[in-house]
C-alpha positions, -999 to 999 in steps of 0.1 A, spaced: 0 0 0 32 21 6 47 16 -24 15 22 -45 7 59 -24 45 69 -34 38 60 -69 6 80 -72 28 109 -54 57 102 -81 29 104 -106 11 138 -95 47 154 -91 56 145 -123 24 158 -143 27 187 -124 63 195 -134 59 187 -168 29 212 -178 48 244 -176 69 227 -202 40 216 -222 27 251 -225 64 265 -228 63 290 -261 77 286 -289 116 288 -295 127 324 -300 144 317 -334 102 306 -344 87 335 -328 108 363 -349 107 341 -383 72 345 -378 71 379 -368 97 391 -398 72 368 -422 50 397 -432 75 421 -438 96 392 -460 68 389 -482 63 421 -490 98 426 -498 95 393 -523 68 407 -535 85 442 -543 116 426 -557 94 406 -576 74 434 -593 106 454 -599 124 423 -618 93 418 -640 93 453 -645 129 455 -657 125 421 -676 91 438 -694 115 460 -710 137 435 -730 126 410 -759 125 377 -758 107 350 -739 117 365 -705 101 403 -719 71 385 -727 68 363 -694 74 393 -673 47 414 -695 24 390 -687 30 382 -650 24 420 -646 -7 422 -666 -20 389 -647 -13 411 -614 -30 441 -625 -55 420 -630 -60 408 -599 -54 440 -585 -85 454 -598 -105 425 -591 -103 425 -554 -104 465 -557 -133 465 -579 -167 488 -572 -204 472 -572 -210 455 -607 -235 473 -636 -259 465 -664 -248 469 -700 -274 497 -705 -251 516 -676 -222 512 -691 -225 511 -731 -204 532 -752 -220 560 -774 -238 545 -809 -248 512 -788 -206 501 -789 -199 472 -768 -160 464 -763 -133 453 -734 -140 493 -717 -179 482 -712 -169 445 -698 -150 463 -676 -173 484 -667 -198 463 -659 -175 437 -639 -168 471 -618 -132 473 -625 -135 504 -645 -158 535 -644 -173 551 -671 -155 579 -691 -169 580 -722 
């Protein structure tokens, strides 16, 4: 009966001990990776935009890959900027002319200027 009331007492001791090590945080080299994360990808992204922007410049298969990684992002851009979406009668050209401006316009990436 001795024996089994020290091991129940060896038990509780050793729970007890090892919680504050099971809630322990995370390593300090993990904590400022994640806190630098955000400000690493925004400086991908920057260098990222500025390469295709210099590689848009030049000919080639690399001019026309970077052309179109920055059109792709424009894209996207104005997609999750884009206003409330309108009819075609809100946003038809003059002389009933229906082209990419109008699409736009209507998908509410583009306001109507004409």
């Amino acid at each position: 009966m001795k024996d089994l009331s020290i091991l129940f007492l060896l038990t509780g001791l050793t729970a007890t001990v090892q919680q504050p090590f099971a809630s322990e945080s995370k390593p300090i080299a993990t904590q400022a990776a994640e806190a630098i994360q955000p400000y690493a990808k925004k400086i991908g992204e920057a260098v990222d935009q500025t390469v295709n922007e210099f590689l848009a410049g030049t000919d080639g298969p690399l001019g026309d890959a970077a052309r179109s990684n920055l059109q792709s992002r424009e894209q996207a851009e104005r997609e999750t900027n884009r206003g409330t979406r309108k009819s075609m009668k809100e946003c038809i050209k003059p002389g009933n002319v229906i082209d990419d401006d109008v699409k736009e316009c209507m998908e509410g990436v583009r306001e109507k200027n004409w």
